[in-house]
C-alpha positions in Angstrom: 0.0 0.0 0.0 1.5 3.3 -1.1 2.5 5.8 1.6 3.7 8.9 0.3 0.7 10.8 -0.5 0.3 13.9 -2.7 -1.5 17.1 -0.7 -4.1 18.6 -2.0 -4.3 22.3 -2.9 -6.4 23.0 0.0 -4.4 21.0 2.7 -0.9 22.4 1.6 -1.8 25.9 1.4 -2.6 25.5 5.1 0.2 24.3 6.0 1.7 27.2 3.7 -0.1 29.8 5.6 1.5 28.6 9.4 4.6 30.1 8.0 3.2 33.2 6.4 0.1 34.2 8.8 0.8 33.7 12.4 -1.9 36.6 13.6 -3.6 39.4 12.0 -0.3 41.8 12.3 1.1 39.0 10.3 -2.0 39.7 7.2 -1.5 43.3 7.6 2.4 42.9 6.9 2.1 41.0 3.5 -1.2 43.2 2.5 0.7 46.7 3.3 3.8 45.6 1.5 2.2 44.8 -1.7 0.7 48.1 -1.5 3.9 49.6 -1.2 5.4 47.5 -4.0 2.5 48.5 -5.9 3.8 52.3 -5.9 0.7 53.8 -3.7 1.7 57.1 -2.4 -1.3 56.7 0.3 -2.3 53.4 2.1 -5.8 53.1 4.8 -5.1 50.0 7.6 -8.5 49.2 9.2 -8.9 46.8 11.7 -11.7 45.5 13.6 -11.6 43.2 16.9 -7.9 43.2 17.1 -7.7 42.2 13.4 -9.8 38.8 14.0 -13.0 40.0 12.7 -12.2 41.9 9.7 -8.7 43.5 8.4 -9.6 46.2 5.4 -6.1 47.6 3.6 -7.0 50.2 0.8 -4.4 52.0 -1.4 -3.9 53.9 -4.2 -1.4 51.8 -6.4 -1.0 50.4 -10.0 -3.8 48.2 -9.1 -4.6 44.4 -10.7 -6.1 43.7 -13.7 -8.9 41.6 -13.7 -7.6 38.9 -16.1 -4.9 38.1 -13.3 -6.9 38.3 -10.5 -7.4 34.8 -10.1 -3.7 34.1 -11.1 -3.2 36.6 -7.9 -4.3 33.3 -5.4 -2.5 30.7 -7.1 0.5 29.6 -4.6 3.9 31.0 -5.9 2.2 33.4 -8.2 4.1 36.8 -8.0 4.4 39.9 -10.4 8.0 40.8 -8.5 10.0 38.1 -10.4 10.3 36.0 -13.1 13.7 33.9 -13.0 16.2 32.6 -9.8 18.1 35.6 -10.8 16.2 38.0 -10.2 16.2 36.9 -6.3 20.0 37.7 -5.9 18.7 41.7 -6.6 15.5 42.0 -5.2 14.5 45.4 -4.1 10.7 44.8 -3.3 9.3 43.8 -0.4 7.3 41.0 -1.8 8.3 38.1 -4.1 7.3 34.5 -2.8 3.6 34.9 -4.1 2.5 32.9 -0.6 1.0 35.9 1.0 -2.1 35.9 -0.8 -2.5 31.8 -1.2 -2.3 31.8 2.8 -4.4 34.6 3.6 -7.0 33.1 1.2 -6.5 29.8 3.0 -7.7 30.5 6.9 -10.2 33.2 5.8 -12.8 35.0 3.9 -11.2 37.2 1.4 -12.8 40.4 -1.0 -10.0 41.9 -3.4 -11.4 44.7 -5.6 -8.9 46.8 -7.8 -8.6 48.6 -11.3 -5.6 49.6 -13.4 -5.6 53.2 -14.3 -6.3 52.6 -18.1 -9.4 51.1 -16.9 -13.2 52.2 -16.8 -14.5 49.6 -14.6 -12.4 47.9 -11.5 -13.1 44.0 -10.4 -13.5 42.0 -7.2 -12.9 38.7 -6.4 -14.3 36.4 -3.6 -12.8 33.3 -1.6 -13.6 31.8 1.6 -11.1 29.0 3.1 -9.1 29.4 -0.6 -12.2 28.0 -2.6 -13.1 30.9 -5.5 -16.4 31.9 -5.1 -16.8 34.8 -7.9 -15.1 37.6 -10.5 -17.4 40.4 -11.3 -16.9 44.0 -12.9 -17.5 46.4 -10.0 -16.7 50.2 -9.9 -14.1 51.5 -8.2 -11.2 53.8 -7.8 -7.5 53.1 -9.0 -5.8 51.3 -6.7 -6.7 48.0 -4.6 -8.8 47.4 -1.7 -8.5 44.4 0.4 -11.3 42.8 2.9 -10.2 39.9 5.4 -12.7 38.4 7.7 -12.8 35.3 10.2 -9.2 34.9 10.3 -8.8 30.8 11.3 -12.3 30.1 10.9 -11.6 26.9 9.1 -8.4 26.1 11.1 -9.8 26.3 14.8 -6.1 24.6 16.2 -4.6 27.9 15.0 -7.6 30.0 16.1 -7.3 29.1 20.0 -3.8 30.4 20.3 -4.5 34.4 19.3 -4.4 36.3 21.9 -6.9 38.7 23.3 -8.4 41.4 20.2 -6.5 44.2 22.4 -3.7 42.6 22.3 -3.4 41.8 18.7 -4.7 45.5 18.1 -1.1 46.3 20.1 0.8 44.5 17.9 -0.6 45.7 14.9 -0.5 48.9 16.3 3.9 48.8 16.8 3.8 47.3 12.9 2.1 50.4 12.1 4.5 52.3 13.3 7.5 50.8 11.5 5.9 50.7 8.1 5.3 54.6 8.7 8.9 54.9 9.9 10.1 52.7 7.0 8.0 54.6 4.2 8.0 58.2 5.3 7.4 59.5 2.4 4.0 57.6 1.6 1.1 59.2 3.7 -1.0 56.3 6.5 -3.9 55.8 7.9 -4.5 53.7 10.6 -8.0 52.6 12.2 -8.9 50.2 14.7 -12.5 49.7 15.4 -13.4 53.0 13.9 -11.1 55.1 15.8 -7.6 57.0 14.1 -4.4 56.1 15.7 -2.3 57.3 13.1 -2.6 59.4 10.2 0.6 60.9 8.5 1.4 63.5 6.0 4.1 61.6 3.9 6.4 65.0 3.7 9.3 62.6 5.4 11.4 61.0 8.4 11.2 63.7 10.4 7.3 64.0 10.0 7.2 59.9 10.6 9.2 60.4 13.6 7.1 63.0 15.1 3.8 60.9 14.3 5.3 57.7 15.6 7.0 58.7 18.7 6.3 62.4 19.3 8.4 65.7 20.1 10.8 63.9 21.9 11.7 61.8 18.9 13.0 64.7 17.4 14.5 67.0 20.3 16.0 64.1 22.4 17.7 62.4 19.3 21.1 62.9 17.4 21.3 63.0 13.9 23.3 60.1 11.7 24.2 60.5 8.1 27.4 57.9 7.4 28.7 56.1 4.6 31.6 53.5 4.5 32.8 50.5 2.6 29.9 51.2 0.2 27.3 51.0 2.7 25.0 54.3 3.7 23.6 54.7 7.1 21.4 57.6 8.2 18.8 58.4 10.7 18.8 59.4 14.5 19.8 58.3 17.4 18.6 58.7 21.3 20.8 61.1 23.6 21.6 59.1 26.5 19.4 60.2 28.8 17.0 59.2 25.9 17.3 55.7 26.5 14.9 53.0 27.0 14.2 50.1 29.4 13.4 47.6 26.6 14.3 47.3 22.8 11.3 48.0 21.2 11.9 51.7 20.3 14.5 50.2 18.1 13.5 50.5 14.1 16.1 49.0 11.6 15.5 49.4 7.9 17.4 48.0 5.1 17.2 49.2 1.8 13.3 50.1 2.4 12.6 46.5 4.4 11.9 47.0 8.2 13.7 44.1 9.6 15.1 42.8 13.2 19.4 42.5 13.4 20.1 41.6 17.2 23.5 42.1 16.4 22.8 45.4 14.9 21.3 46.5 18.0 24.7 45.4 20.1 26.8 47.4 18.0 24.4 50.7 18.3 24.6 49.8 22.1 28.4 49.2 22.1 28.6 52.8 21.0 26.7 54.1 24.0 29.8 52.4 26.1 29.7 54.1 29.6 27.1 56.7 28.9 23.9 54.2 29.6 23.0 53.0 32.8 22.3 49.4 33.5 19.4 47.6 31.4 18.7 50.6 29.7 18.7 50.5 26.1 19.1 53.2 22.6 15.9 54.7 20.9 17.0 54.3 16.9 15.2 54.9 13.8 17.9 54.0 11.3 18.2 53.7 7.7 20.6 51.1 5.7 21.3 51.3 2.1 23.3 48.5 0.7 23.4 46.8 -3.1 21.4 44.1 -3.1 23.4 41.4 -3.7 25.1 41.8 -0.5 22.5 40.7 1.8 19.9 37.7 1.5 16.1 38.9 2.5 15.1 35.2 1.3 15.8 33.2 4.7 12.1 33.3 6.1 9.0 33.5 4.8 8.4 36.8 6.7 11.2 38.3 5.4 11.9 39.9 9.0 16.1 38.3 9.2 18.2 38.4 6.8 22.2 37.3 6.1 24.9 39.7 4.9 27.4 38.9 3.3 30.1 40.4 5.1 28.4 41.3 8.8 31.2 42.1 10.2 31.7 45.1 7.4 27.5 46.0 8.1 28.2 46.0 12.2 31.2 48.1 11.8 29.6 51.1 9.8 26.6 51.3 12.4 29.4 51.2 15.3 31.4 53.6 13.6 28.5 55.7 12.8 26.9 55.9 16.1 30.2 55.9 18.3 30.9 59.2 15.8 27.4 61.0 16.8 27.9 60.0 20.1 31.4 61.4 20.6 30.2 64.6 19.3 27.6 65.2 22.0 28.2 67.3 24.6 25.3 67.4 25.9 24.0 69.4 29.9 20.8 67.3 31.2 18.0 69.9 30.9 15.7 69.9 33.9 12.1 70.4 33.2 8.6 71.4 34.7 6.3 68.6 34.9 2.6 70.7 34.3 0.9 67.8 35.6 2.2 68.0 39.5 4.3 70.7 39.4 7.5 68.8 40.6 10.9 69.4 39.1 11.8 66.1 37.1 15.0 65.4 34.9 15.4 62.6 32.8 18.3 61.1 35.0 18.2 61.5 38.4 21.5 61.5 40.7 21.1 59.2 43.5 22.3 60.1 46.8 24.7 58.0 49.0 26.0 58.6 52.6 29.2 59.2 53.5 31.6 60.5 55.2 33.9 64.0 55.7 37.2 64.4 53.7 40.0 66.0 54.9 42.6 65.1 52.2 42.7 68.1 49.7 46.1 67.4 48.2 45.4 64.3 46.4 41.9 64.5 46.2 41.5 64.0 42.1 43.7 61.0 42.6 41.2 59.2 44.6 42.5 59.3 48.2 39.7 57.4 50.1 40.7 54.0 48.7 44.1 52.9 49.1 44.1 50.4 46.7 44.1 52.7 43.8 47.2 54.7 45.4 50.1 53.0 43.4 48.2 51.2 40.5 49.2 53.9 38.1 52.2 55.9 37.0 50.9 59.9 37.3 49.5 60.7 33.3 48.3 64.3 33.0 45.3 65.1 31.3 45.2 66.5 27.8 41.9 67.3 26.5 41.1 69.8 24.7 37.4 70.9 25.0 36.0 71.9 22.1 32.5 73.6 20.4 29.8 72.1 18.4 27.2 73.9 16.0 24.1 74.5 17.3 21.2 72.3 15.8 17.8 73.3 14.9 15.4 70.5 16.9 12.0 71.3 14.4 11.6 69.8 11.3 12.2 71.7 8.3 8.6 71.2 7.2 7.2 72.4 10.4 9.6 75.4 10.1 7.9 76.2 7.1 4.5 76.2 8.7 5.5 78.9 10.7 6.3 76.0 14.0 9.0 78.6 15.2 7.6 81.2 17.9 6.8 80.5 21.1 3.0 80.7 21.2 0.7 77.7 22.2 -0.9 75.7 19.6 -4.1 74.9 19.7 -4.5 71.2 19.1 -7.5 69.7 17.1 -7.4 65.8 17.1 -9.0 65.6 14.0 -6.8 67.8 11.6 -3.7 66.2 10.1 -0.6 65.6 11.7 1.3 68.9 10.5 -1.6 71.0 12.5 -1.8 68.6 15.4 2.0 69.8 16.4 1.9 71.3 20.0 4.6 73.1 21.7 7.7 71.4 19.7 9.4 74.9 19.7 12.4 75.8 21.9 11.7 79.2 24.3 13.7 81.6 23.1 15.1 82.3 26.3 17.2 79.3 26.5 19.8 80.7 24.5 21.4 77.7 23.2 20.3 74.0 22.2 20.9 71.4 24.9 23.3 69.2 23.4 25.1 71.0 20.9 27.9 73.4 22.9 26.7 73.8 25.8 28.5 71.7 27.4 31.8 72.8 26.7 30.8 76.0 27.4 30.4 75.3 31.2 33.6 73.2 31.5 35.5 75.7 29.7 33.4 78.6 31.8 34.9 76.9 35.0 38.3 77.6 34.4 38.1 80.8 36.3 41.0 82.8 34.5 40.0 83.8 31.1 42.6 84.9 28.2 41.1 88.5 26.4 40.4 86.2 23.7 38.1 83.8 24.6 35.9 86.6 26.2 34.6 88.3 23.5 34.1 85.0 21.6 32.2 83.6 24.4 29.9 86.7 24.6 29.3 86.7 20.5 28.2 83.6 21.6 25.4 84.9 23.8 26.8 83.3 26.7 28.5 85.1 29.7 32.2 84.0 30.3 32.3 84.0 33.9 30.2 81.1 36.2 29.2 82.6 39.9 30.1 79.4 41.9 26.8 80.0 44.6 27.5 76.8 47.0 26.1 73.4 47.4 23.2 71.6 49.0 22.5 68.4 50.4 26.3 68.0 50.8 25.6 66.0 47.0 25.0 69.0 44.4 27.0 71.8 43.7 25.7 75.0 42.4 26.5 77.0 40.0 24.8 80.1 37.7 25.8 82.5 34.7 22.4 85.1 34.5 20.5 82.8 32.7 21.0 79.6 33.7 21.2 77.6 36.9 23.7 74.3 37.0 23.5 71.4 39.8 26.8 69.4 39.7 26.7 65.9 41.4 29.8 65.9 43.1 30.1 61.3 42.9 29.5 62.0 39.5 31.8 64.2 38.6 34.6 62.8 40.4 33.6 59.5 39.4 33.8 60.3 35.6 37.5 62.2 36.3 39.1 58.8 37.5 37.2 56.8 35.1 39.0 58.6 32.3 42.7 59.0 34.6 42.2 55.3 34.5 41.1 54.6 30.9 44.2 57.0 29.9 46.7 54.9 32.0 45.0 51.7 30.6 45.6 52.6 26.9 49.3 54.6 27.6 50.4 51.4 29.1 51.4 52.2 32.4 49.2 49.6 34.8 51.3 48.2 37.2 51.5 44.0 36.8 50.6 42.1 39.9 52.4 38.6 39.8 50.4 36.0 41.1 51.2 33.2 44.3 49.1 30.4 42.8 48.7 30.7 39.0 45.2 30.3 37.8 44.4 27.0 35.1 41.9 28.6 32.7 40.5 25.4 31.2 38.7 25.8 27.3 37.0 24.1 24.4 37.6 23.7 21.2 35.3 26.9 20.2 36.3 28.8 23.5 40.4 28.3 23.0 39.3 30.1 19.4 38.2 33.0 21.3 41.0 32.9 23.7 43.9 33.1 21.2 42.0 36.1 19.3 42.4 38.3 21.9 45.6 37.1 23.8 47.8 39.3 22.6 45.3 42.4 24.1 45.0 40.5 27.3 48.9 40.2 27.8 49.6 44.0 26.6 47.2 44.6 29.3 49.3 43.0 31.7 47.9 39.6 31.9 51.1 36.6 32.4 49.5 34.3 29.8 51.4 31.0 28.8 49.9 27.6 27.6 49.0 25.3 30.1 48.2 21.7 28.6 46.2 21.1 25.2 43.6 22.8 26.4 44.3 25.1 29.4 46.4 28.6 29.9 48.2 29.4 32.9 47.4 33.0 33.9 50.4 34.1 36.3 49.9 37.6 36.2 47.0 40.2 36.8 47.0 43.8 36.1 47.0 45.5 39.1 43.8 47.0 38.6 41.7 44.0 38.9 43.5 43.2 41.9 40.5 41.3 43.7 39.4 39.5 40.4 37.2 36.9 40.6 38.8 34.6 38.0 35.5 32.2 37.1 32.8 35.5 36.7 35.7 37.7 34.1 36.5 34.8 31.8 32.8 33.5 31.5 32.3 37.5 31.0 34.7 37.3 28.6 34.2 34.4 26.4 30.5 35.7 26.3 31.3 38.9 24.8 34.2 38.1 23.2 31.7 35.8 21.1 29.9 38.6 19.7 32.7 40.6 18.8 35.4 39.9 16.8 38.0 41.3 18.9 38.2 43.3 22.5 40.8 46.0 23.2 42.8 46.2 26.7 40.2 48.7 27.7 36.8 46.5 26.5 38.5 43.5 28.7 38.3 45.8 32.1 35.8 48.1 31.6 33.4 47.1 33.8 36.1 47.0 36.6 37.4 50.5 36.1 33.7 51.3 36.2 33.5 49.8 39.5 36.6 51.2 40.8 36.2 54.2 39.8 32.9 54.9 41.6 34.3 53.1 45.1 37.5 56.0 44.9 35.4 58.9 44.2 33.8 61.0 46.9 30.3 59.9 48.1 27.2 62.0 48.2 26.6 63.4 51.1 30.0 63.8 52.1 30.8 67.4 53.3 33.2 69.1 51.3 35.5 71.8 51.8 35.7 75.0 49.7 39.2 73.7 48.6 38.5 70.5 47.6 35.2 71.9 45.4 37.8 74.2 43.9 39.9 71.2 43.4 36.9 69.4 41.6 35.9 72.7 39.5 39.4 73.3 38.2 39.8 69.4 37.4 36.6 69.7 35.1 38.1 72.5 33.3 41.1 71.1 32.5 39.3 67.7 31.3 37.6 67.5 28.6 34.9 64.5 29.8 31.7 63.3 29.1 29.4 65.0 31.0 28.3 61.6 32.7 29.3 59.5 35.2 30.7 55.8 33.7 27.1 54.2 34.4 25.3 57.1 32.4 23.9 59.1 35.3 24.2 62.8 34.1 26.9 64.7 35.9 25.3 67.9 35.3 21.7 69.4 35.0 20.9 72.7 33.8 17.6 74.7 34.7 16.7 77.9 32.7 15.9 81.2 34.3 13.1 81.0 32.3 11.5 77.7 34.0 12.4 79.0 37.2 10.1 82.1 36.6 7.3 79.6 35.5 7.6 77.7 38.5 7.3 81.5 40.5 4.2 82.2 38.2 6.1 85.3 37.2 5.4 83.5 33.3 2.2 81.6 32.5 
């Protein structure tokens, strides 16, 4: 008796449609792309109970002509290719011809469309895949597609959707990245009759400020990149922009939203020190690449995809982001919260007790922990601080609709996007963009003698040269004001971020002190593991690790830097290995950094210790001499700033 048996159309498209159509996000996603592929400049998403009792996707493309209507269900039927060439340089979103097969498969389905050269439009009619009519209807240009009782014929797939608010969510954050993907085609987005989104199609900017708001726009740092052939633009979160989950990540490639876990490492590998734990980056970026370097084909839903030289992709977005990064200089802007009237800042400096210092002489080298006092050779400091351009925050389009003054908006949730804009203007009083200069304005504003040069440039600058240095509070914050605005310094902060980088600098001059060790430690590996080991040796022993073979598959580590003097051998190299797995190579400093992290905030000074006027004299002229990050190694803000013109709001003296 034979037992191979040949499945039937209607069985195999089912089986078809478990990779193509998970939930209803996943019908929007093939029935949205095909709209974009079809060249519509406006797309309408309508969804009703969560997407599980009818889906309706209406656009303004080319449009289907009748004759292949019908052709449009068959499984593997696709207008996007022709031959297995044509898959090594595809640059639409679509090309399997599943989507429609699948969809048709596990639901009721109602396709009308006409071609422009057309009078009349058509509409065709399938339930569970089964063709139930073609008729001449009328209709605009452009396609229009109705999908009701999603699994109604496949009631083992049915059980597992979740709730209709939850599958609204999820349609609801794929949405979002088709509008971020496709800025430049206008959305609307229903669900059960009431507008979520609606966007003007005038750009990213516009797509950002519909997606994610103001913030999206003032809180982010521009990226435009290019490198080894491959372009990179977009934005960026500042720091203290960052999120607690990776969501508010968007990835496109070469139009295609698509999810790169390893492209999210190297954005956050750029960050370094400057995010706190389990927070992560807000991007919206944008890859162009040819299209024979990267395979979209590996899934059905087209969401990963393999390039052919990763290591080359990672790089650029590393390079690119570490580059914005680097060039931020950014004072943490404290703001009025309307709703309680509290002051709130996006970091917050924690406060920790302490105790009283009484050594002023070596107090940037970290006197209250002896462990640090002969690590290093003495390396002075050499940074130069230096001034960035000021940035316009609005959106060139807004700008041009007159988005620049400093009057409220009135908001009317039924007018487009553009006149739904509220209060995305900067006061004028402010003087300068957080961000872009300020920052080294203070530091250099703290030195306190000034050369006749650098006083007139300062005050073409609008900003007064000198800082009045007013006191401190809470024995934590240190105060400080120029006429128009107020600055809290946290004094952990700041000290913590000065022996961070005395530390980093001795780290990469080479002058750690070497710690022999009385029992040698028997590092024991794998196959895959010794690999790892011998690709970044040659950084471990620069660093000042005593390194030497130990077996066939062991090293005997005989030596330590000093720095890492109370190492716990079994957590670094696990540590190691781990990371060391995801990039290619580690420097000296990548190997330690979490350690000089740590040691740096144990030999700073505490909050709530009680400082003398020397030793805050000590700290001030330490951060003018330095040019550093204004925050701490574990991304707290060292600084805040607050505007004479939000103080006089919180007084009422401006409403």
């Amino acid at each position: 008796m034979a037992k191979i048996n040949v499945l039937t159309p209607d069985v195999f498209n089912k089986i078809a449609a478990g990779e193509v159509v998970e939930r209803p996000a996943s019908i929007i996603k093939e029935l949205v792309e095909n709209s974009i592929d079809s060249g519509a400049s406006f797309i309408t998403i309508e969804v009703y109970g969560g997407g599980i009792e009818k889906i309706v996707v209406t656009d303004n493309g080319c449009g289907i002509e009748k004759e292949d209507l019908q052709k449009a269900f068959l499984p593997h039927a696709t207008s996007k290719i022709k031959t297995a060439d044509d898959i090594n340089s595809i640059l639409t979103l679509g090309f399997r011809g599943e989507a429609l097969a699948s969809i048709a498969a596990i639901s009721n389905v109602c396709l009308t469309s006409r071609v422009k050269d057309s009078e009349l439009g058509a509409t065709i009619s399938l339930k569970g895949g089964l063709i139930l009519g073609v008729q001449d209807v009328g209709a605009p240009v452009g396609t229009k597609t109705q999908v009701e009782n999603i699994f109604f014929n496949v009631p083992a797939r049915a059980k597992f959707l979740k709730k209709p608010k939850q599958e609204e969510q999820e349609i609801t954050n794929l949405v979002s990245r088709f509008i971020l993907a496709n800025p430049n085609i206008s959305f609307r987005y229903l669900a059960d009759g009431k507008q979520i989104y609606q966007t003007s199609g005038n750009g990213e900017e516009d797509a950002l400020f519909a997606v994610y708001g103001k913030d999206a726009i003032t809180e982010t740092i521009k990226i435009n990149h290019e490198q080894y052939g491959i372009k990179i633009h977009g934005v960026i979160g500042k720091p203290s922009f960052s999120k607690p989950n990776r969501t508010y990540q968007t990835l496109v490639l070469n139009g295609r939203y698509i999810s790169a876990y390893q492209v999210s490492l190297s954005v956050q590998e750029a960050y370094n020190e400057k995010l706190m734990k389990r927070q992560y980056p807000f991007y919206v970026l944008y890859i162009d690449m040819p299209a024979d370097s990267v395979d979209v084909n590996v899934h059905p839903n087209k969401m990963e995809v393999r390039f052919l030289s990763s290591s080359s992709v990672f790089g650029v977005v590393f390079n690119a982001c570490s580059k914005a990064i680097d060039s931020l200089d950014e004072v943490t802007k404290a703001y009025l919260d309307e709703s309680n009237q509290k002051i709130s800042a996006t970091n917050n400096a924690s406060l920790i007790g302490g105790q009283t210092l009484n050594n002023t002489s070596n107090f940037l080298n970290g006197p209250y922990n002896s462990e640090t006092s002969n690590i290093f050779k003495e390396q002075p400091f050499n940074f130069a601080p230096n001034e960035s351009e000021n940035n316009s925050d609005i959106p060139n389009s807004l700008l041009k609709q007159g988005f620049n003054n400093t009057d409220n908006i009135e908001v009317n949730e039924d007018v487009s996007l553009i006149s739904a804009i509220t209060k995305i203007n900067k006061d004028e009083n402010d003087g300068v963009h957080d961000g872009f200069g300020l920052g080294s304005i203070l530091l250099d504003s703290l030195n306190q003698e000034k050369s006749a040069q650098e006083k007139p440039k300062q005050e073409a600058m609008g900003i007064k040269p000198e800082l009045r240095k007013i006191g401190k509070f809470f024995n934590t914050y240190l105060l400080l004001e120029d006429g128009e605005n107020l600055f809290i310094i946290d004094q952990h902060a700041a000290h913590e971020r000065l022996m961070y980088e005395k530390f980093k600098s001795s780290i990469e001059n080479g002058s750690v002190a070497v710690q022999p060790l009385l029992v040698p430690y028997v590092l024991n590996l794998n196959a895959s593991e010794i690999e790892i080991f011998e690709r970044n040796k040659d950084a471990m022993i620069s660093l000042g690790f005593g390194v030497e073979p130990f077996g066939e598959n062991s090293y005997k580590i005989s030596a330590i830097p000093s720095i890492v003097c109370d190492l716990n051998f079994d957590e670094f190299f696990s540590e190691f290995l781990s990371e060391a797995k995801r990039n290619k190579e580690l420097t000296k400093l990548d190997l330690i950094r979490d350690h000089i992290m740590q040691l740096s905030c144990k030999s700073a000074v505490k909050g709530g210790w009680d400082l003398s006027q020397s030793e805050i004299d000590s700290l001030y002229n330490s951060l003018s001499k330095e040019k550093v990050a204004l925050f701490c190694p574990h991304g707290r803000p060292l600084v805040i700033r607050i505007t004479k013109h939000e103080v006089e709001k919180w007084f009422k003296r401006i409403v």
